[in-house]
PDB file as gemmi writes it, atoms N, CA and C in Angstrom:
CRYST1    1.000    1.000    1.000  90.00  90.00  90.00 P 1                      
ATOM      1  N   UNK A   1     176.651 113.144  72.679  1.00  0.00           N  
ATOM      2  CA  UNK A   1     175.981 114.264  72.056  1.00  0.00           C  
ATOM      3  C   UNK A   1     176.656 114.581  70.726  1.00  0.00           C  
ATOM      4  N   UNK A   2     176.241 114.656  69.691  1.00  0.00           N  
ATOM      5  CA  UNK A   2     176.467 115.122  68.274  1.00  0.00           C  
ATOM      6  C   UNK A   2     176.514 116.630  67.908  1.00  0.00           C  
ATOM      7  N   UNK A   3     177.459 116.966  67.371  1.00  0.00           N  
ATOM      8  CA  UNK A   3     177.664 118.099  67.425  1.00  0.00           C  
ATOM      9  C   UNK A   3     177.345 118.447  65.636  1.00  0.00           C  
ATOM     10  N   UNK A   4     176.064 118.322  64.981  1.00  0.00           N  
ATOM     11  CA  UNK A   4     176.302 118.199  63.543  1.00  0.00           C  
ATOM     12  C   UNK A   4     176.042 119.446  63.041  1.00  0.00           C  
ATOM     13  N   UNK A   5     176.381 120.558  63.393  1.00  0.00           N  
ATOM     14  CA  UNK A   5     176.365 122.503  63.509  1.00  0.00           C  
ATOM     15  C   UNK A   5     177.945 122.647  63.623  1.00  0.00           C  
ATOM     16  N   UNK A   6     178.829 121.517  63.547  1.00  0.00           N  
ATOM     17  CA  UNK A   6     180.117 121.909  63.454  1.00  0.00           C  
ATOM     18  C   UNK A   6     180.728 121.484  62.313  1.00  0.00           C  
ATOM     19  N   UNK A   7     181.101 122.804  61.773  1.00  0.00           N  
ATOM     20  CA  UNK A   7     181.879 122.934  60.306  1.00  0.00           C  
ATOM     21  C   UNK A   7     182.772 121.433  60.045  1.00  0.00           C  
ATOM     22  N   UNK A   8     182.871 121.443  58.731  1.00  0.00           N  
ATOM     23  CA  UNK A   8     183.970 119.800  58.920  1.00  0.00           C  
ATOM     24  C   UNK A   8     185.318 120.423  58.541  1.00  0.00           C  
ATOM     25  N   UNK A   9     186.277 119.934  59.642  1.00  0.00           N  
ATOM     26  CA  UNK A   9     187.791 120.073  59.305  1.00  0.00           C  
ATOM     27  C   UNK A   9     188.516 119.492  58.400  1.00  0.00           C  
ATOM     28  N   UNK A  10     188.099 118.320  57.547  1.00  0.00           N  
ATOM     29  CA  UNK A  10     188.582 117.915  56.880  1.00  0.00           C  
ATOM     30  C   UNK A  10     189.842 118.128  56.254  1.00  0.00           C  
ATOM     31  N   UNK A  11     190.552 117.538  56.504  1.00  0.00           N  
ATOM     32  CA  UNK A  11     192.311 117.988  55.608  1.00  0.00           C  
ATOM     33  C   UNK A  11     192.071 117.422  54.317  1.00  0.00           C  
ATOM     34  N   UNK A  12     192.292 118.728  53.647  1.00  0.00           N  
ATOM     35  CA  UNK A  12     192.088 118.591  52.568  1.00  0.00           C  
ATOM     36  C   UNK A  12     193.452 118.748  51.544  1.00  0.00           C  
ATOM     37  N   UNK A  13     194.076 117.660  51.032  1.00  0.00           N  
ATOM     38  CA  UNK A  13     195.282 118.371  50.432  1.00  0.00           C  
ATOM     39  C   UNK A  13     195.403 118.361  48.271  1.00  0.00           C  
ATOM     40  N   UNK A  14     195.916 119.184  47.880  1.00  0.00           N  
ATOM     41  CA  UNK A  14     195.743 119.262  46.413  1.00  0.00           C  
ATOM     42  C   UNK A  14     196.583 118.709  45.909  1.00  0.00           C  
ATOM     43  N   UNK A  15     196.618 117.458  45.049  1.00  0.00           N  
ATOM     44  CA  UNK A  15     196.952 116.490  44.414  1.00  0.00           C  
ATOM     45  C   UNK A  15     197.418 116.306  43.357  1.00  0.00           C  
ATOM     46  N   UNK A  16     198.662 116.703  42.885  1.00  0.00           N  
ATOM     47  CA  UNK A  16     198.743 116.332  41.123  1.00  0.00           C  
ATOM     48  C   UNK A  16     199.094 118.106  40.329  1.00  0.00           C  
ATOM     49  N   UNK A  17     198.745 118.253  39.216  1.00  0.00           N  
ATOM     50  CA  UNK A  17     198.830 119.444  38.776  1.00  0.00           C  
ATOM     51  C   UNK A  17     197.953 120.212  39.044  1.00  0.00           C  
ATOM     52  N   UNK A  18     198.110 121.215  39.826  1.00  0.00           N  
ATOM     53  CA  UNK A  18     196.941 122.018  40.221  1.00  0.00           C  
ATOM     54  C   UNK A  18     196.523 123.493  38.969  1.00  0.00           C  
ATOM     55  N   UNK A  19     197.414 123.894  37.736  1.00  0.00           N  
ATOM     56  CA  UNK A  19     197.344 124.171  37.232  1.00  0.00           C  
ATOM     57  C   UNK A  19     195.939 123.868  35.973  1.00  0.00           C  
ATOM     58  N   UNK A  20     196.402 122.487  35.826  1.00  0.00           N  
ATOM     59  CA  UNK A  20     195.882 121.966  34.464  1.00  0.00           C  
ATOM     60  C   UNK A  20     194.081 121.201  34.916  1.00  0.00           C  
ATOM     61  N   UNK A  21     193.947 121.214  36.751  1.00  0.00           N  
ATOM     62  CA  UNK A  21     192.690 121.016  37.284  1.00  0.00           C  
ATOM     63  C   UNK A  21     192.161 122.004  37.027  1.00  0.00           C  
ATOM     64  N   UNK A  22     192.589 123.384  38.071  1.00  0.00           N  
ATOM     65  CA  UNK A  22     192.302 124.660  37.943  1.00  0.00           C  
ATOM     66  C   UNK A  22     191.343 124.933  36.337  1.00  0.00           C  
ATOM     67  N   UNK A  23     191.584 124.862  35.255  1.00  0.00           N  
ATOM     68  CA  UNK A  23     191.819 124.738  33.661  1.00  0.00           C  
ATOM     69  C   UNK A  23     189.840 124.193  33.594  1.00  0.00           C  
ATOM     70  N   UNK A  24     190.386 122.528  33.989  1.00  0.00           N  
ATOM     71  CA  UNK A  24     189.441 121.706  34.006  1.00  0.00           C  
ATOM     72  C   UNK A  24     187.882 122.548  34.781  1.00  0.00           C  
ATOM     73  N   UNK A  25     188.359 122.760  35.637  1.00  0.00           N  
ATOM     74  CA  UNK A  25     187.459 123.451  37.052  1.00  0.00           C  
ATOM     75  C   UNK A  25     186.659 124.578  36.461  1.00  0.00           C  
ATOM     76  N   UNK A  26     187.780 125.946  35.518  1.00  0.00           N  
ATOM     77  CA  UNK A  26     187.417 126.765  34.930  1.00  0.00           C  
ATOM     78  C   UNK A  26     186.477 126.330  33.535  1.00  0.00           C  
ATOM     79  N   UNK A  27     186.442 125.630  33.118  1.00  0.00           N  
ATOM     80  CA  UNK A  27     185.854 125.422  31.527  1.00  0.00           C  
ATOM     81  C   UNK A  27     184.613 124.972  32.226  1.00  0.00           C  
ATOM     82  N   UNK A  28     184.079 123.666  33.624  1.00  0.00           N  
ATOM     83  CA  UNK A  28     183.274 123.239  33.653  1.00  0.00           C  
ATOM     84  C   UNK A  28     182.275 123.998  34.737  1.00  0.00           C  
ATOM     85  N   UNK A  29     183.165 125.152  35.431  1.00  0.00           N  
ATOM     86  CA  UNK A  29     182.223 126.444  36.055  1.00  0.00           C  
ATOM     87  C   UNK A  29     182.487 127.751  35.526  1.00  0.00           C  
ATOM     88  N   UNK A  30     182.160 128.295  34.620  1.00  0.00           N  
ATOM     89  CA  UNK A  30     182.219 129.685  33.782  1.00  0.00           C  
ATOM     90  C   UNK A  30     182.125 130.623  34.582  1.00  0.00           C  
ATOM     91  N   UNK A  31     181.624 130.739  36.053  1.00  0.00           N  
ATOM     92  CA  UNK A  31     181.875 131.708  36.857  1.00  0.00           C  
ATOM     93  C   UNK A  31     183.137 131.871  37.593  1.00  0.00           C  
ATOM     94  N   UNK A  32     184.138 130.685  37.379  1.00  0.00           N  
ATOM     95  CA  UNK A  32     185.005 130.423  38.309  1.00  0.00           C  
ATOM     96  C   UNK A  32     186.041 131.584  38.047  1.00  0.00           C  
ATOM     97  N   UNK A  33     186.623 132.450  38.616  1.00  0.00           N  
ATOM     98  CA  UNK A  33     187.808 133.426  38.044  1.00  0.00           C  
ATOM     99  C   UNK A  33     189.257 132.528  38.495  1.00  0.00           C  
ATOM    100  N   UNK A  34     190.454 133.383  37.512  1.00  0.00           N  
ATOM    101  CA  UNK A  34     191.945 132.790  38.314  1.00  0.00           C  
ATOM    102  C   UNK A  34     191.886 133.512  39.288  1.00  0.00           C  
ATOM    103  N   UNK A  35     191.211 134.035  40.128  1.00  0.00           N  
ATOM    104  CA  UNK A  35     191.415 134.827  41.430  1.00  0.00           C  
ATOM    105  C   UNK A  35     190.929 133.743  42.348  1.00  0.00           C  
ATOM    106  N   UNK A  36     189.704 133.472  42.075  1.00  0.00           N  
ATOM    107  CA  UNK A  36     188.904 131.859  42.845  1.00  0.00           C  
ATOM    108  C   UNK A  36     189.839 131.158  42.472  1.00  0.00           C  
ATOM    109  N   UNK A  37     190.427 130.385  42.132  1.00  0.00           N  
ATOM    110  CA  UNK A  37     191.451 129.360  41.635  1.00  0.00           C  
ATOM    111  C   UNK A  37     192.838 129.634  41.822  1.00  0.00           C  
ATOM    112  N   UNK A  38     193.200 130.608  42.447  1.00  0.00           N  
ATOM    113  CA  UNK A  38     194.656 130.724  42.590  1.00  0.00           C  
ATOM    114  C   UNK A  38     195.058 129.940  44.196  1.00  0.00           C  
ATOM    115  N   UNK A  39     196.016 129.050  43.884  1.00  0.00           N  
ATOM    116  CA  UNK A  39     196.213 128.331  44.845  1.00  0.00           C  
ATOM    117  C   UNK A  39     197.910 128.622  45.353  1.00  0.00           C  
ATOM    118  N   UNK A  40     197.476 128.334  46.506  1.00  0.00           N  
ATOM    119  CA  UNK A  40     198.938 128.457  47.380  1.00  0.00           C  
ATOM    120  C   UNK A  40     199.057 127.392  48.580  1.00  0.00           C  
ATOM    121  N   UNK A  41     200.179 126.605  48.564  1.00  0.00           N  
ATOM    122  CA  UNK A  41     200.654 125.899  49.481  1.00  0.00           C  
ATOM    123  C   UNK A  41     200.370 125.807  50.807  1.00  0.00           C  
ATOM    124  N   UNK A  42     199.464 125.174  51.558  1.00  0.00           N  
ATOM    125  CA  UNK A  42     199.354 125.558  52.717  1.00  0.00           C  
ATOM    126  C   UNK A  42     197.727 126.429  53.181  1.00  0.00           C  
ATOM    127  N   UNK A  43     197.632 126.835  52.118  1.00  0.00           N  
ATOM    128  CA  UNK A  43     195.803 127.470  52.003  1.00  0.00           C  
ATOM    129  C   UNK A  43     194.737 127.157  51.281  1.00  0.00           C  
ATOM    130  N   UNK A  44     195.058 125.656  51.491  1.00  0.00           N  
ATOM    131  CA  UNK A  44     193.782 125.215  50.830  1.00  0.00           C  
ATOM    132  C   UNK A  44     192.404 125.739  51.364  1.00  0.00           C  
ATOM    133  N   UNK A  45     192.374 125.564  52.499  1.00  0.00           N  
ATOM    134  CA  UNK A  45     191.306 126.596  52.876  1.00  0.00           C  
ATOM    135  C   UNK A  45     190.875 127.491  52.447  1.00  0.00           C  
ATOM    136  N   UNK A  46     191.551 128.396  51.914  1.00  0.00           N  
ATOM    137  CA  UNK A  46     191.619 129.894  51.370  1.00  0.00           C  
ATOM    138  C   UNK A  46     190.737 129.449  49.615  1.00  0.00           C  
ATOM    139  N   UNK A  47     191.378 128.315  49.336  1.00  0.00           N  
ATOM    140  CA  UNK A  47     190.979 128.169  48.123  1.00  0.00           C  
ATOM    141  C   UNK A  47     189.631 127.728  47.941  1.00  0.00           C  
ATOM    142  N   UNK A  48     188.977 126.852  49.176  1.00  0.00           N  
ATOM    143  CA  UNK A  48     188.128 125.991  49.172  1.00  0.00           C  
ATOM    144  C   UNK A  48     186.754 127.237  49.839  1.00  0.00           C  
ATOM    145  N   UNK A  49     187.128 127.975  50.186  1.00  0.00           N  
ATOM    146  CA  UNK A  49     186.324 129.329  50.800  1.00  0.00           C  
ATOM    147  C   UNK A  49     185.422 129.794  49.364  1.00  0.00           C  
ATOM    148  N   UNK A  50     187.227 130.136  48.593  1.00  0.00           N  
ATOM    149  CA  UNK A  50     186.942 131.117  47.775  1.00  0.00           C  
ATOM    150  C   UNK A  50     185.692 130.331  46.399  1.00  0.00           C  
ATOM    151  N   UNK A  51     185.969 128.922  46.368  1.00  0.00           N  
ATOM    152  CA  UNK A  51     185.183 128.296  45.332  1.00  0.00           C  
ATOM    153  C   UNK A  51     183.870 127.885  46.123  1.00  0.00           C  
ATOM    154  N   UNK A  52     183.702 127.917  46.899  1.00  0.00           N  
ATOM    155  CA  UNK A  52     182.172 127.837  48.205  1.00  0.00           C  
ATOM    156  C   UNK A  52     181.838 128.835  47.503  1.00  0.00           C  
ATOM    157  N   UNK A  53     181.755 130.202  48.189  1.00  0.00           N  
ATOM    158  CA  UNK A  53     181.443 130.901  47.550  1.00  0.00           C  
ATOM    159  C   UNK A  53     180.711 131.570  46.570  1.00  0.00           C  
ATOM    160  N   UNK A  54     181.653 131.140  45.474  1.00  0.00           N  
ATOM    161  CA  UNK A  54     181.369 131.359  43.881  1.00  0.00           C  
ATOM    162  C   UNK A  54     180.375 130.493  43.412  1.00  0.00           C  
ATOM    163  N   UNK A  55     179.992 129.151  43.867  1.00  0.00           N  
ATOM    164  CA  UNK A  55     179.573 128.373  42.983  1.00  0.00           C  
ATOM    165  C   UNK A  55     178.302 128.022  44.090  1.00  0.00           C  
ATOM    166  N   UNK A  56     178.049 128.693  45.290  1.00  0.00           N  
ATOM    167  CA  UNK A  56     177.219 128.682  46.313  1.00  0.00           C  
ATOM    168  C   UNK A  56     177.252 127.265  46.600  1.00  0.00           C  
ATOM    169  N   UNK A  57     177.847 126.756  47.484  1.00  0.00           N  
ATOM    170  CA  UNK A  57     177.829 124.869  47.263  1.00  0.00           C  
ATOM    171  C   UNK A  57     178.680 124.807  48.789  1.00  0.00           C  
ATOM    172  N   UNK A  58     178.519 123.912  49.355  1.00  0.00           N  
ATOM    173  CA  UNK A  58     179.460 123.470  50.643  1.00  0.00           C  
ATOM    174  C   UNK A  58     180.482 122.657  50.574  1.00  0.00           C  
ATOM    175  N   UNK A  59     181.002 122.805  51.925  1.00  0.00           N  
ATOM    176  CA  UNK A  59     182.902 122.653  51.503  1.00  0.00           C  
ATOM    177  C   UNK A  59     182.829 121.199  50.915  1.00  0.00           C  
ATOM    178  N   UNK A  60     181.790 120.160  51.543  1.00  0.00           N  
ATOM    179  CA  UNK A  60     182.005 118.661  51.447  1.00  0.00           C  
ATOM    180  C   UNK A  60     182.289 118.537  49.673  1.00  0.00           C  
ATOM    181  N   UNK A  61     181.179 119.295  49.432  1.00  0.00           N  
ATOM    182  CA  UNK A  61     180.850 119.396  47.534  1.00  0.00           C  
ATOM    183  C   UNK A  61     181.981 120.037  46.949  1.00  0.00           C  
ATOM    184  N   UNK A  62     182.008 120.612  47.616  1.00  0.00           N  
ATOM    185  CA  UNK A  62     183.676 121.384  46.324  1.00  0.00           C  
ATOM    186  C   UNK A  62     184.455 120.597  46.479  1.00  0.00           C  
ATOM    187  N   UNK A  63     184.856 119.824  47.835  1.00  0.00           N  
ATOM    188  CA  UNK A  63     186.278 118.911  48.177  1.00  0.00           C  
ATOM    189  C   UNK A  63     186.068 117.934  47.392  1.00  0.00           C  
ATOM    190  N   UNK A  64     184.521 116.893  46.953  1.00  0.00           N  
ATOM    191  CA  UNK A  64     184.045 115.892  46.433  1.00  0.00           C  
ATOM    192  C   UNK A  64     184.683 116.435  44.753  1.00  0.00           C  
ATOM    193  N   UNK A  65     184.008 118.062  44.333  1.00  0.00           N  
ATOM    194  CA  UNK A  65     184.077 118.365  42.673  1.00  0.00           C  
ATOM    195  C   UNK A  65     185.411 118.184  42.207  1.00  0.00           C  
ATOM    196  N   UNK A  66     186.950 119.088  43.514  1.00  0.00           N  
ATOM    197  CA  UNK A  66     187.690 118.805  42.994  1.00  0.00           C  
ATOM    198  C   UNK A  66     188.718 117.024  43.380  1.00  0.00           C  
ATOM    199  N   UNK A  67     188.098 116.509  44.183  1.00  0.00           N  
ATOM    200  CA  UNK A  67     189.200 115.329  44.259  1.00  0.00           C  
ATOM    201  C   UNK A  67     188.679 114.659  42.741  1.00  0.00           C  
ATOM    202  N   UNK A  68     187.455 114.681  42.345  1.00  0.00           N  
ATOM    203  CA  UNK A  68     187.024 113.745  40.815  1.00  0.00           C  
ATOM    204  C   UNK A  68     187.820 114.428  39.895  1.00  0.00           C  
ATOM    205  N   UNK A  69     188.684 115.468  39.911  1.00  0.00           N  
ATOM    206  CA  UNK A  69     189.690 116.180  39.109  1.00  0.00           C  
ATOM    207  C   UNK A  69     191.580 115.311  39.083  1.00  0.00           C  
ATOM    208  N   UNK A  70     191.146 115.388  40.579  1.00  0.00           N  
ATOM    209  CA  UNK A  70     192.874 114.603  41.001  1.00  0.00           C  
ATOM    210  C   UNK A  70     193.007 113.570  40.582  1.00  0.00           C  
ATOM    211  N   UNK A  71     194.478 113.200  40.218  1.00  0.00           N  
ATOM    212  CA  UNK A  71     195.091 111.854  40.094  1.00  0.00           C  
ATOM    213  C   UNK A  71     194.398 110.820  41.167  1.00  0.00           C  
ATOM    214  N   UNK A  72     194.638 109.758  40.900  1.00  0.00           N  
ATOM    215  CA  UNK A  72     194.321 108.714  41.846  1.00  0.00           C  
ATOM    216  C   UNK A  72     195.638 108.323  42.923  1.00  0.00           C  
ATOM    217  N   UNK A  73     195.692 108.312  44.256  1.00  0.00           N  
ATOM    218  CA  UNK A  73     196.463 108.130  45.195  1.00  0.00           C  
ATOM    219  C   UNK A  73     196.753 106.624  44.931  1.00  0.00           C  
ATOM    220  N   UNK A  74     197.818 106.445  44.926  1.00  0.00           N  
ATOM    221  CA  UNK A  74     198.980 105.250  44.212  1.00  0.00           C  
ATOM    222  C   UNK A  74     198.867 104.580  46.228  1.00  0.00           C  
TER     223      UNK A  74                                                      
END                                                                             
């Protein structure tokens, strides 16, 4: 049985300078605030809520908008 009504857990972790993405993120969504974008260790969740949200879009899509931001995993 498929359970596809269940949220995705995805571990999601932030990659690289999260400052100078943040930056990137802000110039290419004008609604985005440093309040949506303030990140903390451990709450990505918190972060990935807060940019759902704002930009009305699901978690898969924001996780997809910002990994095309991140460094490439070596």
């Amino acid at each position: 049985m498929e359970n596809s009504n269940k949220k995705t857990t995805e571990s999601f972790k932030i990659i690289g300078n999260w400052e100078t993405q943040s930056k990137v993120l802000k110039s290419k969504f004008l609604q985005l605030t440093d309040a949506d974008l303030k990140f903390e260790t451990g709450k990505e969740n918190d972060l990935l809520k807060r940019i759902e949200t704002r930009l009305n879009k699901k978690r898969e899509e924001v996780i997809n908008i910002i990994k095309k931001g991140q460094p490439k995993a070596i």
